[in-house]
Every structure is written in C-alpha cells, then in structure tokens.
Biopython code that builds the backbone (N, CA, C, O; Angstrom):
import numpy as np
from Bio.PDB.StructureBuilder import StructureBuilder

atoms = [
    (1, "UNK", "N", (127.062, 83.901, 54.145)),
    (1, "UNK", "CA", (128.122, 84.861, 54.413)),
    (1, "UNK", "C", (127.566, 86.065, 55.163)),
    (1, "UNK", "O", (128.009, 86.321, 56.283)),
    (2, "UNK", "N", (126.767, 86.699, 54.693)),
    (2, "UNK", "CA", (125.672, 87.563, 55.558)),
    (2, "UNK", "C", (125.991, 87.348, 57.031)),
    (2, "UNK", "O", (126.828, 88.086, 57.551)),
    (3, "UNK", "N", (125.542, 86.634, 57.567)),
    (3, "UNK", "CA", (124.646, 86.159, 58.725)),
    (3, "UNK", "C", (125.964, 85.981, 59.402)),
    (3, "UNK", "O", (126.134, 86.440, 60.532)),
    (4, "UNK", "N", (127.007, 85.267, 58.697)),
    (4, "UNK", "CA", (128.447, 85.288, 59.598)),
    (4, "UNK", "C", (128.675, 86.401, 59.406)),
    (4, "UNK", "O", (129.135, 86.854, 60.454)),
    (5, "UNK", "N", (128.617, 87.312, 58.498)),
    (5, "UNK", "CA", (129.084, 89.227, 58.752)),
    (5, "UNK", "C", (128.459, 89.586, 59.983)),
    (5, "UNK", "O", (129.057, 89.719, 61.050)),
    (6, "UNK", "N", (127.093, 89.756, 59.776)),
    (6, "UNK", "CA", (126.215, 90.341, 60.796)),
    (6, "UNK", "C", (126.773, 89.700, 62.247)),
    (6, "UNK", "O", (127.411, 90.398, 63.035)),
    (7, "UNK", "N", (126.428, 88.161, 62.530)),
    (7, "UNK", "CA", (127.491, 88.105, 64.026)),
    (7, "UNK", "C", (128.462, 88.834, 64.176)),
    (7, "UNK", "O", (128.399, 89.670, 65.077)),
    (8, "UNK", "N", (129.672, 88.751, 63.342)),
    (8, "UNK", "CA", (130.867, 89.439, 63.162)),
    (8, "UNK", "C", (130.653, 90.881, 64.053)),
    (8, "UNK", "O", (131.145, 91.395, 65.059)),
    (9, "UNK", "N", (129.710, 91.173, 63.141)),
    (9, "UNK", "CA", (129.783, 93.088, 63.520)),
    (9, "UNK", "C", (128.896, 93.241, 64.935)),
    (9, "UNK", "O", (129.155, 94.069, 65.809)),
    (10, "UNK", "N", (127.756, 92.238, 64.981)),
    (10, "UNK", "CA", (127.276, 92.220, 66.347)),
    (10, "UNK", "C", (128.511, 91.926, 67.489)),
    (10, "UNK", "O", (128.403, 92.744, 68.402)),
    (11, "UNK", "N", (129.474, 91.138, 67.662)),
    (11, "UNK", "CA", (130.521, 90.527, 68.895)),
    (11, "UNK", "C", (131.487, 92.404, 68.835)),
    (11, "UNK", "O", (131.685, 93.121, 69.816)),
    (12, "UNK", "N", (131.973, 92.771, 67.071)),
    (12, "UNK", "CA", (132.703, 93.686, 67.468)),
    (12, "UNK", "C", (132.117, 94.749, 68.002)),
    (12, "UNK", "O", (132.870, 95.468, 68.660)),
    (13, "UNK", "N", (130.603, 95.188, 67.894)),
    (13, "UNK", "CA", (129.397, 96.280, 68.789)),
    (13, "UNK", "C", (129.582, 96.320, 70.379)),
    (13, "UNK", "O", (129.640, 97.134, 71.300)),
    (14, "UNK", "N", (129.622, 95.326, 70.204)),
    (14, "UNK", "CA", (129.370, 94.590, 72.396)),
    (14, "UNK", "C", (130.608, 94.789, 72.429)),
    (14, "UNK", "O", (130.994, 95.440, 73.400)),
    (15, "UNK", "N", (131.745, 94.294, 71.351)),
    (15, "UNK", "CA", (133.126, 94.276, 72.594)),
    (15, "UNK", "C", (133.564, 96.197, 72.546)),
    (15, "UNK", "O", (134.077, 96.813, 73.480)),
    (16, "UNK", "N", (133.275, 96.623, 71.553)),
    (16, "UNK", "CA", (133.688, 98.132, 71.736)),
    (16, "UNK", "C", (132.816, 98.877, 72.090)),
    (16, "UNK", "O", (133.072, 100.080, 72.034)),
    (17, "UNK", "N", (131.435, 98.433, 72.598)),
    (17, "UNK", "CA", (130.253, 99.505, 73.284)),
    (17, "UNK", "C", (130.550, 100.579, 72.380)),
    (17, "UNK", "O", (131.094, 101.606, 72.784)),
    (18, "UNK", "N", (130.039, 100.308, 70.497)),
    (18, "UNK", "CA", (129.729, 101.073, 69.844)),
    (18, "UNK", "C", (128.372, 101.322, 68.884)),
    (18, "UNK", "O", (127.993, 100.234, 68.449)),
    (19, "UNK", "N", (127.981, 101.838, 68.671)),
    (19, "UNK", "CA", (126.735, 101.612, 67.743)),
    (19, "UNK", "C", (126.653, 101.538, 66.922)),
    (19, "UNK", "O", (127.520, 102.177, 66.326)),
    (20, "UNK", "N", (125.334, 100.531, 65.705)),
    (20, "UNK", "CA", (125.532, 100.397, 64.662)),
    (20, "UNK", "C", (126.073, 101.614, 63.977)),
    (20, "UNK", "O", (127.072, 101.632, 63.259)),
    (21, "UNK", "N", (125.182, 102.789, 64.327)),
    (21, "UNK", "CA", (124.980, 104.153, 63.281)),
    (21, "UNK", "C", (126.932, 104.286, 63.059)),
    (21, "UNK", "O", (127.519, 104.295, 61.977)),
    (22, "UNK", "N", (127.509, 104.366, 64.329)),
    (22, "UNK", "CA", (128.654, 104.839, 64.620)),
    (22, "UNK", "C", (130.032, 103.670, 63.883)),
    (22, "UNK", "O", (131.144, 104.037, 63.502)),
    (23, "UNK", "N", (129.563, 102.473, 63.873)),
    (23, "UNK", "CA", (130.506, 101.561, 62.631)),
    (23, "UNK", "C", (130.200, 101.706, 61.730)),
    (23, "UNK", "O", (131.129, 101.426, 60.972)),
    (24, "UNK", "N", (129.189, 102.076, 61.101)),
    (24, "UNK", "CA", (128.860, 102.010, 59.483)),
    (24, "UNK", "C", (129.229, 103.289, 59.017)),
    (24, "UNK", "O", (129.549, 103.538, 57.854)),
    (25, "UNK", "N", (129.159, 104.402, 60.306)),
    (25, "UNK", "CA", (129.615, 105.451, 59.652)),
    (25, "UNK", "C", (131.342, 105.550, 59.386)),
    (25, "UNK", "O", (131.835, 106.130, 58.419)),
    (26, "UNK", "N", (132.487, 104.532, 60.962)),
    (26, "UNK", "CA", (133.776, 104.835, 60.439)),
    (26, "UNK", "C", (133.857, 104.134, 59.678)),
    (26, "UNK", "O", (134.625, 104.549, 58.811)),
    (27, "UNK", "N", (133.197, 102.549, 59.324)),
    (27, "UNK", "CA", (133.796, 101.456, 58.790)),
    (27, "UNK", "C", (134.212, 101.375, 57.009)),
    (27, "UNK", "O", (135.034, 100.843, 56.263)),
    (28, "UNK", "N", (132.650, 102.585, 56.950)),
    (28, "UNK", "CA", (132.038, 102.408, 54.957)),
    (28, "UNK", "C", (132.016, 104.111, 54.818)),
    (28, "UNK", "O", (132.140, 104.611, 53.700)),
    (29, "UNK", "N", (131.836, 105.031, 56.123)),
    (29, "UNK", "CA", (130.741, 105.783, 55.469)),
    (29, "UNK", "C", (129.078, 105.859, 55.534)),
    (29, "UNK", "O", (128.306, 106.783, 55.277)),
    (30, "UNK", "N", (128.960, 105.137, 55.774)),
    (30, "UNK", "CA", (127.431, 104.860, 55.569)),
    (30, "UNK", "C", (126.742, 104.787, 56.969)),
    (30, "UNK", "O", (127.181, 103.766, 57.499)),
    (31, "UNK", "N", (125.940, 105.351, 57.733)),
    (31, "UNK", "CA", (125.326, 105.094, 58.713)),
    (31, "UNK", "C", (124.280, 103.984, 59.192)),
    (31, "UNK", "O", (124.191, 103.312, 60.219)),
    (32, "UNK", "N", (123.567, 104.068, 58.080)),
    (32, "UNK", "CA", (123.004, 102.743, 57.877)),
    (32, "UNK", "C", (123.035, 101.415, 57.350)),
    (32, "UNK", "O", (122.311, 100.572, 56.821)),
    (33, "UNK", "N", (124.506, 101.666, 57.834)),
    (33, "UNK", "CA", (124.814, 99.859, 56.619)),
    (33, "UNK", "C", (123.991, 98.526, 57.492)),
    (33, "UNK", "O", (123.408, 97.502, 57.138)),
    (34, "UNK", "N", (124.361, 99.284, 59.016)),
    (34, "UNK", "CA", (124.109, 98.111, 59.774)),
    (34, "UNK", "C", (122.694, 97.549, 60.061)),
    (34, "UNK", "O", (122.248, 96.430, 60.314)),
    (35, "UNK", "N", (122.202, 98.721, 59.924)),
    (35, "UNK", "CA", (120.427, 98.404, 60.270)),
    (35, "UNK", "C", (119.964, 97.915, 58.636)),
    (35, "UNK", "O", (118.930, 97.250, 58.573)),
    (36, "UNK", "N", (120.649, 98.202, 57.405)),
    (36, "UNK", "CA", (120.361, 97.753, 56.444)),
    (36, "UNK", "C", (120.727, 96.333, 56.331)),
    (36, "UNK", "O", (119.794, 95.583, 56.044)),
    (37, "UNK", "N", (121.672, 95.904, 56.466)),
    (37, "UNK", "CA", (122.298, 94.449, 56.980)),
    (37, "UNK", "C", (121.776, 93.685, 57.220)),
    (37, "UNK", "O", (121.731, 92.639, 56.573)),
    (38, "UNK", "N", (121.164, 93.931, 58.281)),
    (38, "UNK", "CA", (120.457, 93.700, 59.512)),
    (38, "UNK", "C", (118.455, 93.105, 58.791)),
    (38, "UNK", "O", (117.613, 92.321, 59.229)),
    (39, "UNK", "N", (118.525, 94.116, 57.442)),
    (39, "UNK", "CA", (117.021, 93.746, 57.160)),
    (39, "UNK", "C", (117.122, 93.246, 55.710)),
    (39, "UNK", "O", (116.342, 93.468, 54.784)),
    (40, "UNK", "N", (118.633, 92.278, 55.719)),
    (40, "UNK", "CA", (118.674, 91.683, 54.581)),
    (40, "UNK", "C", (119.421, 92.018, 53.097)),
    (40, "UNK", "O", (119.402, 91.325, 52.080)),
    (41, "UNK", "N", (120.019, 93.190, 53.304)),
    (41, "UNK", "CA", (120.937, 94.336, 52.325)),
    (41, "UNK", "C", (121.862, 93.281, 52.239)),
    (41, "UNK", "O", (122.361, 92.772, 53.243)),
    (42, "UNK", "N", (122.234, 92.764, 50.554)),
    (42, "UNK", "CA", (123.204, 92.057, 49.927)),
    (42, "UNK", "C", (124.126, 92.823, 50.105)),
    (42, "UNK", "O", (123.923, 94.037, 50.149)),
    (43, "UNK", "N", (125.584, 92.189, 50.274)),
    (43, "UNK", "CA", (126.904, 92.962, 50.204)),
    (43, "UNK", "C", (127.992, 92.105, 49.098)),
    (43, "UNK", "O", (128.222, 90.960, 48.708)),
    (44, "UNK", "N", (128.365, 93.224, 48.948)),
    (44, "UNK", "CA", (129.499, 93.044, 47.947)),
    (44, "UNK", "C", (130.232, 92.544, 48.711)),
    (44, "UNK", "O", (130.114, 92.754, 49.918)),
    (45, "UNK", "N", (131.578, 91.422, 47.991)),
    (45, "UNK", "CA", (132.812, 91.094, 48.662)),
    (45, "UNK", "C", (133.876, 91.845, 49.280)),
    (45, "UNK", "O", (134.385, 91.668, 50.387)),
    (46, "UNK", "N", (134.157, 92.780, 48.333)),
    (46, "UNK", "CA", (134.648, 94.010, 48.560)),
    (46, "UNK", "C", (134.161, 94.866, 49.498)),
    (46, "UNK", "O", (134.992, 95.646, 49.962)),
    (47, "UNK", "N", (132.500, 94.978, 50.110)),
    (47, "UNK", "CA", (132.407, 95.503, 51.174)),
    (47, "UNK", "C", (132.699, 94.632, 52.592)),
    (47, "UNK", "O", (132.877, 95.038, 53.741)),
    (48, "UNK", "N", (132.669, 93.011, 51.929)),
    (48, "UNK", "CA", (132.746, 92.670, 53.273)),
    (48, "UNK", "C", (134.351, 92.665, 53.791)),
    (48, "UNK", "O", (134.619, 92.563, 54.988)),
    (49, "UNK", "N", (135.310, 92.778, 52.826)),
    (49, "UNK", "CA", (136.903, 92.830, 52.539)),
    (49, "UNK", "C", (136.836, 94.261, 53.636)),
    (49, "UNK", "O", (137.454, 94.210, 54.699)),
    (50, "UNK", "N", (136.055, 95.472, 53.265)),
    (50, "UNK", "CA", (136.521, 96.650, 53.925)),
    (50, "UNK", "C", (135.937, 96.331, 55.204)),
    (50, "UNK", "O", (136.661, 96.903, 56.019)),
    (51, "UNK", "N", (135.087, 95.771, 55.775)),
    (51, "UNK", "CA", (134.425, 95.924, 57.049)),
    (51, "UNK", "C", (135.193, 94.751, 57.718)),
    (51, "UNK", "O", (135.129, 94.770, 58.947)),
    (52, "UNK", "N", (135.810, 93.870, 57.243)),
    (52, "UNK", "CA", (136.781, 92.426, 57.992)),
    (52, "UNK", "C", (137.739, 93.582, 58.392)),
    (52, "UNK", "O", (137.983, 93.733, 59.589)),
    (53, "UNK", "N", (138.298, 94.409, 57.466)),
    (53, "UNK", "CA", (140.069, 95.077, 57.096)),
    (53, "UNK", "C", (139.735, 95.958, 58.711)),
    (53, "UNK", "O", (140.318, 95.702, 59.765)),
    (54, "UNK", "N", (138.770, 96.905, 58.541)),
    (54, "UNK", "CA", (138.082, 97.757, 59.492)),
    (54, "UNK", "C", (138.161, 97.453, 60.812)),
    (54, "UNK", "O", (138.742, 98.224, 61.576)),
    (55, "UNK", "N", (137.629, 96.373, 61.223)),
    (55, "UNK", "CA", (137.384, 95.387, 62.374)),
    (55, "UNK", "C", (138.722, 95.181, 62.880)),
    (55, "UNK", "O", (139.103, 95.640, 63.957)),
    (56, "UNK", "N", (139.518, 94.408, 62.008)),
    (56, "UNK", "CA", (140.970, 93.536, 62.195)),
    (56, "UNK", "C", (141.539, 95.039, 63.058)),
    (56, "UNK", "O", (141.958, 94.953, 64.212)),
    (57, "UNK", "N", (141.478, 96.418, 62.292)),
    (57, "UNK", "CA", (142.788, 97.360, 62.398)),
    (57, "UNK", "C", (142.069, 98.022, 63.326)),
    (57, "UNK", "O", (142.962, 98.527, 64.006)),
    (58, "UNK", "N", (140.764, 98.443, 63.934)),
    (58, "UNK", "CA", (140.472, 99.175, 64.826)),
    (58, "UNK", "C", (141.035, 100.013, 65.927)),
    (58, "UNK", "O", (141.627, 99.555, 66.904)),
    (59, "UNK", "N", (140.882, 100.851, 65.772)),
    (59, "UNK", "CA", (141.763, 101.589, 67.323)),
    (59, "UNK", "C", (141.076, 102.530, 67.680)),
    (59, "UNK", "O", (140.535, 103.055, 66.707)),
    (60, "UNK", "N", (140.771, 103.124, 68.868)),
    (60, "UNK", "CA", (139.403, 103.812, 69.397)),
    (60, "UNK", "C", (139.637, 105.135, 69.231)),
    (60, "UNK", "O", (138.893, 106.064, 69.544)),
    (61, "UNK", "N", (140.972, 105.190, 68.597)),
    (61, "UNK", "CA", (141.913, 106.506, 68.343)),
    (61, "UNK", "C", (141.542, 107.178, 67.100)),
    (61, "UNK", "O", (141.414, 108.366, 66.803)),
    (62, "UNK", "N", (141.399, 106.039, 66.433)),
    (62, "UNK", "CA", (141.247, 106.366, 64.864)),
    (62, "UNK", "C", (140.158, 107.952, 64.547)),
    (62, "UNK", "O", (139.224, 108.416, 65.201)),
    (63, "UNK", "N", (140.681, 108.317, 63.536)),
    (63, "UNK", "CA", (139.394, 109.295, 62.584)),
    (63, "UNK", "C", (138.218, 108.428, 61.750)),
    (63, "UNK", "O", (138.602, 107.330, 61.346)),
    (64, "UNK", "N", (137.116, 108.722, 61.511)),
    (64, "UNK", "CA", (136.304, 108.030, 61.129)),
    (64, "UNK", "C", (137.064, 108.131, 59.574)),
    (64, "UNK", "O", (138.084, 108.612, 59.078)),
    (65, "UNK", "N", (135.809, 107.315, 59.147)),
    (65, "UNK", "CA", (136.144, 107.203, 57.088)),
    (65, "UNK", "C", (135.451, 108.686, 56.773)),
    (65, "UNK", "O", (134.437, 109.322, 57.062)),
    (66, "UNK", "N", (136.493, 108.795, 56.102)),
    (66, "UNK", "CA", (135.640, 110.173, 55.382)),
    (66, "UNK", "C", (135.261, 110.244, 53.969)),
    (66, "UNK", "O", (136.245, 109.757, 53.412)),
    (67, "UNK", "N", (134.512, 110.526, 53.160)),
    (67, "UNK", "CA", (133.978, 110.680, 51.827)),
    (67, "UNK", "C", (134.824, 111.909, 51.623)),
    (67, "UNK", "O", (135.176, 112.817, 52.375)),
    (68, "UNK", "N", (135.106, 111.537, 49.912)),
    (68, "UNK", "CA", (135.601, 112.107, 49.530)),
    (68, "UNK", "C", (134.733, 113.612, 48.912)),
    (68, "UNK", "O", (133.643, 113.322, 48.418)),
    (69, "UNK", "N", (134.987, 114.747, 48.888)),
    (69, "UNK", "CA", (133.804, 115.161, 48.086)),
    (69, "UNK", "C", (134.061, 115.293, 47.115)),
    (69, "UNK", "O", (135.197, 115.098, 46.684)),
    (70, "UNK", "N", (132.887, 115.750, 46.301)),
    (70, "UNK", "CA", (132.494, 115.573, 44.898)),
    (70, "UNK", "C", (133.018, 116.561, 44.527)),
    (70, "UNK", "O", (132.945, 117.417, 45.408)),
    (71, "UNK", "N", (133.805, 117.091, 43.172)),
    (71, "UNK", "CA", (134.035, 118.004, 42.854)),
    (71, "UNK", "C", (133.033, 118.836, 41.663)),
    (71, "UNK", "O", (132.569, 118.247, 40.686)),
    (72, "UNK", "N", (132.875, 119.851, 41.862)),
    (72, "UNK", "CA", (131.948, 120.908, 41.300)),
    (72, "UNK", "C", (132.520, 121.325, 39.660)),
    (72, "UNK", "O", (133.679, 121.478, 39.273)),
    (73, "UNK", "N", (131.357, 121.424, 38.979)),
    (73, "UNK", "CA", (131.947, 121.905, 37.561)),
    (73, "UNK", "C", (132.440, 123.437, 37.610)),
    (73, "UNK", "O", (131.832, 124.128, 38.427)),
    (74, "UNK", "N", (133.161, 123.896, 37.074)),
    (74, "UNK", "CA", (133.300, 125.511, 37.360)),
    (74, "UNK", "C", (132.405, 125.987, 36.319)),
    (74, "UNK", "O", (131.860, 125.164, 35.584)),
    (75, "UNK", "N", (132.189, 127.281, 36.176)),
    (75, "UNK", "CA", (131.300, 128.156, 35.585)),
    (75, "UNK", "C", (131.900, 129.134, 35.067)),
    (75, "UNK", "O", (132.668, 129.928, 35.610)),
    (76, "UNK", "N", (131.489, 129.075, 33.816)),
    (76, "UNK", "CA", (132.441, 130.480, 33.135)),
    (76, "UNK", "C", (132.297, 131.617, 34.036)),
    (76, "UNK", "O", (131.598, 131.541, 35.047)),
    (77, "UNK", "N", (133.095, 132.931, 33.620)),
    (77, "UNK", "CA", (133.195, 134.050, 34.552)),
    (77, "UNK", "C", (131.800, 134.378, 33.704)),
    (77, "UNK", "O", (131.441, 134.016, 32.583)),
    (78, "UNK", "N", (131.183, 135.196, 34.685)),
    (78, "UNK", "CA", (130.073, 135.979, 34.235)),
    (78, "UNK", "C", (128.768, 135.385, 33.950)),
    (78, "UNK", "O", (127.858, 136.004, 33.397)),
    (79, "UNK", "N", (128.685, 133.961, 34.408)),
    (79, "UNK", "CA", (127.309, 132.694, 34.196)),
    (79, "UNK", "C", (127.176, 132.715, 36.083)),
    (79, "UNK", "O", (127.920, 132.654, 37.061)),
    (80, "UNK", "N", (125.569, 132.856, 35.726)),
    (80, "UNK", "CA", (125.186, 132.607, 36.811)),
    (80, "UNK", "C", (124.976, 131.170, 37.546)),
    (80, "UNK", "O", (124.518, 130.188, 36.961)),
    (81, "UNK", "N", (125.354, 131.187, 38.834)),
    (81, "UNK", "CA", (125.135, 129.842, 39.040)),
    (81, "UNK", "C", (123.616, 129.880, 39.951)),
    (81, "UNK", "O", (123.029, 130.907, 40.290)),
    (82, "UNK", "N", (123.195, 128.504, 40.220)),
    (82, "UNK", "CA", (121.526, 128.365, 40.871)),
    (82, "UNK", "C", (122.143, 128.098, 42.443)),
    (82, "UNK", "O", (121.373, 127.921, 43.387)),
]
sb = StructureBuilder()
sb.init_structure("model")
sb.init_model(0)
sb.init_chain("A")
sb.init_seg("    ")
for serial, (resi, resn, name, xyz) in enumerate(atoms, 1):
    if name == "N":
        sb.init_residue(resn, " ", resi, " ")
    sb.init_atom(name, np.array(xyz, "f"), 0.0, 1.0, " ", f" {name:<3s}", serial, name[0])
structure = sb.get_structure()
C-alpha cells in the first residue's frame, strides 16, 4: 500500500509542479510526511484516507491545512507565568 501511496503522490507532484515540503504541509500539516514516506514511514489508513480525500479535491486555490492550536492553561490572577 505504501509504495502505491508514494507513486500516487509522486504523479500528483509532477502533474501540479508542487513539492514534497509543500503537499505534506496542505495535505496533513506535516512538511515532512513526504520525505518521511519516502524513507519508509508506516501510515495509518486514516492518513492514507486524508491524503487520497486531499488529492481527489485539490484546487490550486485552496488554503493550506491548518493546525489547530493548542490551547493554554490560564493562570490564576497574580501567578507568575515562565
């Protein structure tokens, strides 16, 4: 399954003259998914579900994926924070 991903994402690279760094970053998030991929990085089904879904819906229009951020604990009034 791998190895048919990796073609996969290699044909969609060449046909959109994009770079790994630049799919892994809209596709997952991740910048290095592809060069990780690439040196053998197991994937979940579910990642390969988001990177098929990704591929299928593409539009050169799109906003990348964005992470959500993390939300911060609050701090009582008057505690210092680091």
């Amino acid at each position: 399954m791998t190895s048919s991903l990796i073609d996969q994402i290699e044909n969609f690279l060449g046909q959109h003259s994009m770079s790994p760094i630049t799919f892994g970053r809209k596709a997952l998030g991740d910048p290095h998914f592809v060069r990780d991929l690439r040196g053998g990085r197991d994937v979940r089904l579910s990642t390969v579900e988001r990177v098929k879904e990704f591929m299928e819906g593409y539009r050169a229009d799109q906003p990348p994926f964005v992470k959500q951020p993390r939300r911060h604990r609050r701090t009582a009034p008057g505690m210092a924070t680091a």
